[in-house]
BALOBA-1460 file (C-alpha; in Angstrom, 3 decimals):
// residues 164
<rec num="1" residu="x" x="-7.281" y="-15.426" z="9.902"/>
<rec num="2" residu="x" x="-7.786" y="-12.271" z="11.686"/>
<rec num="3" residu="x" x="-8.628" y="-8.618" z="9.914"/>
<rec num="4" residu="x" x="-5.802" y="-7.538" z="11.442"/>
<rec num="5" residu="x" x="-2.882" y="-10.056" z="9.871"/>
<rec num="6" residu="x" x="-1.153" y="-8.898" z="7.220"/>
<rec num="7" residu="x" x="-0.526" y="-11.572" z="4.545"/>
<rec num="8" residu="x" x="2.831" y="-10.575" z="4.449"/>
<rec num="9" residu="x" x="4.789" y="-8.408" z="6.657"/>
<rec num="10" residu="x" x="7.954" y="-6.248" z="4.898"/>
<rec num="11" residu="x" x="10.465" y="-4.583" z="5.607"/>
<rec num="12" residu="x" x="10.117" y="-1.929" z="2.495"/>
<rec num="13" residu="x" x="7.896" y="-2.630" z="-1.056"/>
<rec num="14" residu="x" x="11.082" y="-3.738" z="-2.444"/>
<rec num="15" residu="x" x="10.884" y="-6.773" z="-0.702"/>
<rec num="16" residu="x" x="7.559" y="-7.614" z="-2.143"/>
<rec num="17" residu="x" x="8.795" y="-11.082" z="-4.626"/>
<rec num="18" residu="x" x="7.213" y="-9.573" z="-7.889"/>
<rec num="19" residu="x" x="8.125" y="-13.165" z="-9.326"/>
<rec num="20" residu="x" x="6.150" y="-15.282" z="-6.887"/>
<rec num="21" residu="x" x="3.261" y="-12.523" z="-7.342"/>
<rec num="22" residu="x" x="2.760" y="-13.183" z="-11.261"/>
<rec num="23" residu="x" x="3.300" y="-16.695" z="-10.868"/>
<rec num="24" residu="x" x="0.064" y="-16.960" z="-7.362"/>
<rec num="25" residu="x" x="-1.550" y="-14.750" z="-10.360"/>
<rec num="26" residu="x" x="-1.745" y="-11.312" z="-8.860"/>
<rec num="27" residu="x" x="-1.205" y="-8.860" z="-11.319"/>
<rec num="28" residu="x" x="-2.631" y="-5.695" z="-9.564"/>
<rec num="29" residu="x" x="-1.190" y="-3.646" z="-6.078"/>
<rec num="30" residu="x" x="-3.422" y="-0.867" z="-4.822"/>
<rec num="31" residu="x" x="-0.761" y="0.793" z="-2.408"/>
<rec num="32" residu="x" x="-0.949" y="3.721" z="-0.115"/>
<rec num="33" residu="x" x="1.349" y="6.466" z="0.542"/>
<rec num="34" residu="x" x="2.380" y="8.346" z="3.016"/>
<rec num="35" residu="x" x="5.161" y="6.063" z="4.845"/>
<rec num="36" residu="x" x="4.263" y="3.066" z="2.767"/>
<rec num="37" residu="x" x="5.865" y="4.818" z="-0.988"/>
<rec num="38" residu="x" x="7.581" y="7.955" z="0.393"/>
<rec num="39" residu="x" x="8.091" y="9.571" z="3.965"/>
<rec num="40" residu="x" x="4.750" y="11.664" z="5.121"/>
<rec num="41" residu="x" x="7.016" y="14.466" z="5.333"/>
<rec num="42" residu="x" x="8.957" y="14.790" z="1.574"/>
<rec num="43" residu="x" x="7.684" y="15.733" z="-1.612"/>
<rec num="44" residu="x" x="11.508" y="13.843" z="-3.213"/>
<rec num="45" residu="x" x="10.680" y="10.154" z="-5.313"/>
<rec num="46" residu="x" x="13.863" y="8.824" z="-4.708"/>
<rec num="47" residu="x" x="15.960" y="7.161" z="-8.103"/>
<rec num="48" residu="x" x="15.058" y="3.225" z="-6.745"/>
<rec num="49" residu="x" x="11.628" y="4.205" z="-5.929"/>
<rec num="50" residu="x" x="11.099" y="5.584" z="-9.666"/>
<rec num="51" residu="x" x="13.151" y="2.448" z="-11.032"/>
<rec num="52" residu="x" x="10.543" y="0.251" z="-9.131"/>
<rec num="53" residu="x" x="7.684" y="1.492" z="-10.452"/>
<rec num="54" residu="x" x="9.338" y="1.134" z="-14.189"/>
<rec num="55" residu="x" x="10.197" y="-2.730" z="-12.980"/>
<rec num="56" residu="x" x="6.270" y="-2.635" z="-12.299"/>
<rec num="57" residu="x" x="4.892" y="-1.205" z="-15.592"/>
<rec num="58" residu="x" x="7.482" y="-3.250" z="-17.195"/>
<rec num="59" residu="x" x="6.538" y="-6.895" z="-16.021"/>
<rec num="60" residu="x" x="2.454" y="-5.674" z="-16.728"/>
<rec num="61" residu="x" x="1.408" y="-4.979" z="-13.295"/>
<rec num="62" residu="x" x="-1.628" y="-2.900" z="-12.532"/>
<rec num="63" residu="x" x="-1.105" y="-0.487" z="-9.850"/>
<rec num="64" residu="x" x="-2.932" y="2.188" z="-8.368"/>
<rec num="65" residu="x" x="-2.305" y="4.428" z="-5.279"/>
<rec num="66" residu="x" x="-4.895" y="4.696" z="-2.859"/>
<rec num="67" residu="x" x="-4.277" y="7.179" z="-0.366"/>
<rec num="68" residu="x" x="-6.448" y="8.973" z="2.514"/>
<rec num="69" residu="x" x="-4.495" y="11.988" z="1.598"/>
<rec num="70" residu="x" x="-6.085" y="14.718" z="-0.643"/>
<rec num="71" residu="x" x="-3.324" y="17.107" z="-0.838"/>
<rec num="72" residu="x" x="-1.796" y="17.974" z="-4.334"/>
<rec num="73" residu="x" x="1.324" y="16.491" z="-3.576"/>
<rec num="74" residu="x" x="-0.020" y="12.873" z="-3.991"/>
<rec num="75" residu="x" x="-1.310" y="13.385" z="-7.955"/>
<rec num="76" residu="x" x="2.269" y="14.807" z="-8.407"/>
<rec num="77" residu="x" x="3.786" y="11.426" z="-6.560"/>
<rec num="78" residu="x" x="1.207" y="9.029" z="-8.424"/>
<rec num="79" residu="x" x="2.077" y="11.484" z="-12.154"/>
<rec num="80" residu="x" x="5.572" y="11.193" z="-11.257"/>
<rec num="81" residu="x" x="5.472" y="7.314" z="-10.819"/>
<rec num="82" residu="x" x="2.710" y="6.304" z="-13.616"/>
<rec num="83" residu="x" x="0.484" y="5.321" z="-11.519"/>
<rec num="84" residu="x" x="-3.673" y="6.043" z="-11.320"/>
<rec num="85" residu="x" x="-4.958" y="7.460" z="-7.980"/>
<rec num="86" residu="x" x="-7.516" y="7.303" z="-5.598"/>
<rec num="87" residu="x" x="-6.898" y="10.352" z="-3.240"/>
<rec num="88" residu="x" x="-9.516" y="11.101" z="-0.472"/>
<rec num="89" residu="x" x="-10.113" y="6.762" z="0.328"/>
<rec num="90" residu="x" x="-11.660" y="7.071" z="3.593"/>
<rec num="91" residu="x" x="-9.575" y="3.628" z="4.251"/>
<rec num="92" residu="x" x="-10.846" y="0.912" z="5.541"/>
<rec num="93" residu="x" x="-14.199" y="1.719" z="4.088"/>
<rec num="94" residu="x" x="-14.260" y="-0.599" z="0.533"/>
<rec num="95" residu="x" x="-15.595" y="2.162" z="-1.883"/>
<rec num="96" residu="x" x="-12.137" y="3.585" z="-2.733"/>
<rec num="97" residu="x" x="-10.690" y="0.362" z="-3.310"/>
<rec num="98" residu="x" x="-13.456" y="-0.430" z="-5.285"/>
<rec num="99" residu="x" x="-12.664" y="2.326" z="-7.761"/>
<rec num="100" residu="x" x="-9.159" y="1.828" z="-7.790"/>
<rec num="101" residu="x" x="-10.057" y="-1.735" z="-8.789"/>
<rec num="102" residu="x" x="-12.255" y="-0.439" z="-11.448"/>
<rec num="103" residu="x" x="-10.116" y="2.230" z="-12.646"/>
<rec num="104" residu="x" x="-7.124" y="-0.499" z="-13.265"/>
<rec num="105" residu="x" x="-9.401" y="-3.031" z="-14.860"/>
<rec num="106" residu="x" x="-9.158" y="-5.642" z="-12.110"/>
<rec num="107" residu="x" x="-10.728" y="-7.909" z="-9.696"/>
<rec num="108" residu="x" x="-10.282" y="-8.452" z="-5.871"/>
<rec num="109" residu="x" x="-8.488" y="-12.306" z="-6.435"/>
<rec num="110" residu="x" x="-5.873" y="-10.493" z="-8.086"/>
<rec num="111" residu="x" x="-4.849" y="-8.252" z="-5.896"/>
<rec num="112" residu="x" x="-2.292" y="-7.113" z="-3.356"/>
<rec num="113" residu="x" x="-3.128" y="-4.546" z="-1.120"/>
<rec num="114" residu="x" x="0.265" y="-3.269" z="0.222"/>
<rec num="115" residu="x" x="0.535" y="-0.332" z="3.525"/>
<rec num="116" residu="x" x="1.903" y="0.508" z="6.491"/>
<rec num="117" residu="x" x="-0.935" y="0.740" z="8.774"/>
<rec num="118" residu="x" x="-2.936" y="-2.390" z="9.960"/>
<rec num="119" residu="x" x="-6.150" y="-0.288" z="10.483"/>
<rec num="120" residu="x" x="-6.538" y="1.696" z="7.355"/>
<rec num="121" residu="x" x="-4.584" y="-0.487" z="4.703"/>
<rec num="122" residu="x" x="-4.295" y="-4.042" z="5.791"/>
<rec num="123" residu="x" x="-8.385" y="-4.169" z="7.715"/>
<rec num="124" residu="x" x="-9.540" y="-2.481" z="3.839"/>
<rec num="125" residu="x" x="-7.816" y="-5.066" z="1.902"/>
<rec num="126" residu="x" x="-8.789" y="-8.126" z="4.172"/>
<rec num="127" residu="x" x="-12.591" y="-6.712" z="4.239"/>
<rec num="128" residu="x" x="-12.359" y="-7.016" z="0.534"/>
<rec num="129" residu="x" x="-10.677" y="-10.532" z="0.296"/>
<rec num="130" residu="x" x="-7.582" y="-8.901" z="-1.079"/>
<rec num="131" residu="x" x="-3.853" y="-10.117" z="-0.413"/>
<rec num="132" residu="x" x="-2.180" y="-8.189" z="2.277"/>
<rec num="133" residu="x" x="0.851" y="-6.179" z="2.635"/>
<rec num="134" residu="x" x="2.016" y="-4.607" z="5.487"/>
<rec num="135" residu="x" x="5.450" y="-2.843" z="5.798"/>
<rec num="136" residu="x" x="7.232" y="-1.059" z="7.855"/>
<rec num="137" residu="x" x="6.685" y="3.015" z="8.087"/>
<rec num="138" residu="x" x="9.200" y="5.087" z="6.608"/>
<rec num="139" residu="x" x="8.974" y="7.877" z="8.836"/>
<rec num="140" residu="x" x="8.010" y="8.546" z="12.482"/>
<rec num="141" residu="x" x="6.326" y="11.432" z="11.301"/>
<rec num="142" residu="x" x="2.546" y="11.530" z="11.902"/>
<rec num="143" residu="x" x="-0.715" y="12.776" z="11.972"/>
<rec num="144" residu="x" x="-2.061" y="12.588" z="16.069"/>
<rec num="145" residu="x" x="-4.498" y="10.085" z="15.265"/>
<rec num="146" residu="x" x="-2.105" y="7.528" z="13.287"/>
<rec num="147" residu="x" x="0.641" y="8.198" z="16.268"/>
<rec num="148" residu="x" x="-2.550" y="6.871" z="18.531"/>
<rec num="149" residu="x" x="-3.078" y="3.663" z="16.191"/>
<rec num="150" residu="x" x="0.398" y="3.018" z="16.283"/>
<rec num="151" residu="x" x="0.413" y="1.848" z="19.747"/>
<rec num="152" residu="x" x="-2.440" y="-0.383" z="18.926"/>
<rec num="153" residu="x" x="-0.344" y="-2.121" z="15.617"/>
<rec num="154" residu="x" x="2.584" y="-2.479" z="18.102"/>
<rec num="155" residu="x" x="0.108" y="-4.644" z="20.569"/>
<rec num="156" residu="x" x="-1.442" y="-7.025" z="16.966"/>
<rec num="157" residu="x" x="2.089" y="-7.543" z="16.065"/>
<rec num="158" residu="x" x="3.883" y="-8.255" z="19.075"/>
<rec num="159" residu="x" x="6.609" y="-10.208" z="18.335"/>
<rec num="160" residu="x" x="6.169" y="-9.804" z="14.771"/>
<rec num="161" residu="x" x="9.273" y="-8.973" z="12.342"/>
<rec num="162" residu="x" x="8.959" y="-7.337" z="9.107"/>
<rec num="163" residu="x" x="11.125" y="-9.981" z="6.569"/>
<rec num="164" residu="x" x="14.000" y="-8.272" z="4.398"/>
């Protein structure tokens, strides 16, 4: 399978079947961000978003978010939500996933790697062997760079369709 195929492709992380997860035996999501968790451009963690993460803790998951992004807003996000952090990933190198792996008390096999961006999240989880989980961006707000990569994700995925 290519670098560049998501495992799964989603409409939103709500979609992700928690069930089927525990029961293939992965018990551990590393998950960006910006446009994969919240809109680039808000600082709000909406009600269901907050009530998902409980769901998560609740069933035992291990999650931790791993995130390009150094600003301050994203240990406020990952505080807010219970989740550990990784801020600063340098994604798709492996290090930060690495420590986020490490810093949850998990191993690659059990893990999903879940983002919206094929060449950051998706290529860093598939270099490490991990399940991945690509969804839809939440915004249409971006940096230059990611607008320019865009185009490029829209060319893999032709005639791709996230599922509900």
């Amino acid at each position: 399978m290519s670098l560049f195929a998501p495992d799964e492709y989603l409409v939103d992380v709500h979609a992700i079947d928690l069930d089927g997860y525990m029961a293939a035996g992965i018990d551990t999501l590393l998950i960006d961000l910006d446009n994969t968790l919240l809109p680039r451009d808000t600082n709000v963690v909406p009600t269901e978003l907050r009530e998902w993460a409980a769901d998560l803790a609740a069933r035992g998951f291990k999650v931790c978010l791993v995130s390009n992004n150094w600003h301050d807003r994203v240990k406020r996000v990952a505080d807010e939500l219970g989740f550990e952090l990784v801020a600063k990933a340098v994604k798709p190198l492996p290090f930060a996933f690495l420590v986020a792996l490490s810093r949850v008390g998990s191993v690659r096999s059990k893990t999903a790697m879940v983002g919206d961006q094929l060449f950051t999240d998706v290529l860093g989880g598939r270099l490490l062997g991990m399940h991945t989980v690509l969804v839809t961006p939440l915004s249409g707000s971006d940096l230059p760079h990611t607008l320019l990569l865009r185009r490029l994700e829209r060319v893999v995925l032709a005639g791709r369709v996230p599922l509900p």
